[in-house]
N, C-alpha and C positions, 0 to 999 in steps of 0.2 A: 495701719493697714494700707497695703497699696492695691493696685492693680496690674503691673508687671506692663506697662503702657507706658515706655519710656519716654517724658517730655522735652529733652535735650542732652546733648552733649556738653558736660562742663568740663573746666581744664583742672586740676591741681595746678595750685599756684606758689605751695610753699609745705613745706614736711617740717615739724616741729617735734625732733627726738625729744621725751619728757620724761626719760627713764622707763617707767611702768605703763608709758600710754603714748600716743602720738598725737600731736593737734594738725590739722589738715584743715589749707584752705583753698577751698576750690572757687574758682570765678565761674558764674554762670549767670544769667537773666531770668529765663521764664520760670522758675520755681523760687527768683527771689523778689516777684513779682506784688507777695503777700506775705513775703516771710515774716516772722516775730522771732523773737528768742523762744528757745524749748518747743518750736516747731519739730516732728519729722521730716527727715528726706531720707531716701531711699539714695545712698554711693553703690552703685554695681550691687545690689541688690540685697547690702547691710543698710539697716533702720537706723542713722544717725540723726543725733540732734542738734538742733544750729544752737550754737554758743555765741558766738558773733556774728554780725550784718555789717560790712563797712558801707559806709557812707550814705546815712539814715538819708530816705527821701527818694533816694537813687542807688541802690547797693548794685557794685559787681561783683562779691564774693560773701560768702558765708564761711565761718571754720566751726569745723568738729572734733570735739575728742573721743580717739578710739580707747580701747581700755585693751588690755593685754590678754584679757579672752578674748574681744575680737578679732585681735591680731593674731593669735595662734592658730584660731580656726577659720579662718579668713584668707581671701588675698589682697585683704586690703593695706597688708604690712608692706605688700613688697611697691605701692603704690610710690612713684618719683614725682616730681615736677617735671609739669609737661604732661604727665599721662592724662587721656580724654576718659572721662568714666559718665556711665549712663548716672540719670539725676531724676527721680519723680517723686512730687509730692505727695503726703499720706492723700487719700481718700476722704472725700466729704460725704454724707447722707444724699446729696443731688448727682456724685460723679455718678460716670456709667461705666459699669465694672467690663469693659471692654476685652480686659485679659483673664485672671481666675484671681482667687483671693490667696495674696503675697502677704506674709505678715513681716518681713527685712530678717528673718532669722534664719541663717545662713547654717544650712544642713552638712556640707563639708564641701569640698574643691574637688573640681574634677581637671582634666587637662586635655587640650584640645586635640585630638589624634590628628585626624585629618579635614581636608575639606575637597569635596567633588564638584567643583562650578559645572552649571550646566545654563541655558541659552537665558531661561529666567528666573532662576532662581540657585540656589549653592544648597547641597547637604554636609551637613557640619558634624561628624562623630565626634563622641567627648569622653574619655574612660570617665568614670564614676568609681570613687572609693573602695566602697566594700555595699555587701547586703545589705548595712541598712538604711540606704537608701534606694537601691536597685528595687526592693520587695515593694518601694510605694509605684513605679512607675508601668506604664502599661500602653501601649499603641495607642493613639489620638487622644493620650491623656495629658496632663499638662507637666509640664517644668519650667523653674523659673534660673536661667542662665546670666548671672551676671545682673540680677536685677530683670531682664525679659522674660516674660512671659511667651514661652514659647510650645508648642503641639508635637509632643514624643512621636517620631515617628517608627522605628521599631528599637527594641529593647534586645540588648546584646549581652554575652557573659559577662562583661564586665564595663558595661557603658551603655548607649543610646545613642540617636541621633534624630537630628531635629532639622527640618526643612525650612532656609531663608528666603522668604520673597524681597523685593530691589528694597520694599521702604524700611524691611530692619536692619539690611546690609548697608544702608543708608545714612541712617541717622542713628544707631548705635555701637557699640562697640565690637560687636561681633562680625563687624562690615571690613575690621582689620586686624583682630585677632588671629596670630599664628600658629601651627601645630608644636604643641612645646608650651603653650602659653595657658596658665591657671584661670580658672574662671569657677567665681562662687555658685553653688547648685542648691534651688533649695524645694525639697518636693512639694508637691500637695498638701496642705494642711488637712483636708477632708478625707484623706486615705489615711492618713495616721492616727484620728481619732474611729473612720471606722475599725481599723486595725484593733483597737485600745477597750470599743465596744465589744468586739467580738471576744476579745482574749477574757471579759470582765463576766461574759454570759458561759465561759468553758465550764461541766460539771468541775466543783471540788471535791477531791479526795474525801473520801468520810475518817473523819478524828478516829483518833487509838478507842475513845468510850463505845462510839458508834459499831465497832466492830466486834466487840465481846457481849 
């Protein structure tokens, strides 16, 4: 589990076509600061797991295998060398859940429409898929873009938009994200189980016996 509180910017270092899955090795520091193997990290806001740590004692990169449902539903397929992607470790029982709770399972791709700079801060619309993800979000509710945890600011026929103050333009990746450009979306997890409650308390139908 994360908290959508991105702790750096890492690079891809190397893309490893492996037919059915991709290995990806990204160089960073502050998230491999305590890494172990079978660690989570949070790549742009999919749950991968460190497979490798080069250079025990001192690592600058970790690598991940994606698997080919990631990569379908994802945009972690179209990831090159060279691209900078947001990096945060899972959540410990003492972190402070600063953002909402992100579980790395990437609800579908949205694309970046536009973006409205203004003196301090940028608004960023983003089409969104289809309904089923649109029906979780709500004005001052959350979404997690690309791995950030970010505050819906209003909900549109076919999308949303979410207001950048300087330090997420900053220091993640939505500071140079273009219109044009995929970015993974993943809703609230607490709207979807309320959603799952409510649907589980709808009266049922009375049986064929019940009726006669």
């Amino acid at each position: 589990m994360f908290t959508g509180i991105v702790e750096e910017l890492g690079t891809v270092a190397a893309v490893e076509d492996q037919g059915d899955a991709v290995r990806l090795t990204i160089a960073a520091s502050t998230v491999l600061e305590d890494a172990a193997l079978g660690d989570s990290v949070s790549v742009n806001g999919c749950c991968l797991t460190v497979a490798t740590v080069s250079t025990p004692g001192r690592p600058t990169s970790f690598t991940a295998d994606v698997m080919r449902e990631t990569l379908d539903k994802t945009a972690v397929g179209e990831l090159t060398t060279g691209d900078r992607v947001n990096l945060e470790r899972a959540v410990t029982p003492t972190t402070r859940l600063g953002g909402h709770i992100v579980q790395g399972h990437v609800d579908g791709t949205g694309v970046v429409r536009r973006r409205t700079p203004s003196e301090h801060w940028e608004l960023v619309e983003v089409e969104a898929p289809n309904d089923d993800l649109l029906r979780y979000l709500v004005p001052k509710g959350s979404i997690t873009v690309d791995g950030i945890s970010l505050t819906v600011v209003d909900v549109l026929a076919d999308g949303f938009t979410v207001s950048l103050i300087p330090e997420t333009l900053a220091r993640t990746t939505l500071g140079f994200r273009q219109p044009g450009d995929r970015v993974n979306l993943e809703a609230d997890i607490i709207a979807k189980h309320v959603e799952r409650l409510l649907q589980s308390r709808q009266p049922r139908p009375p049986h064929r016996e019940e009726l006669s």
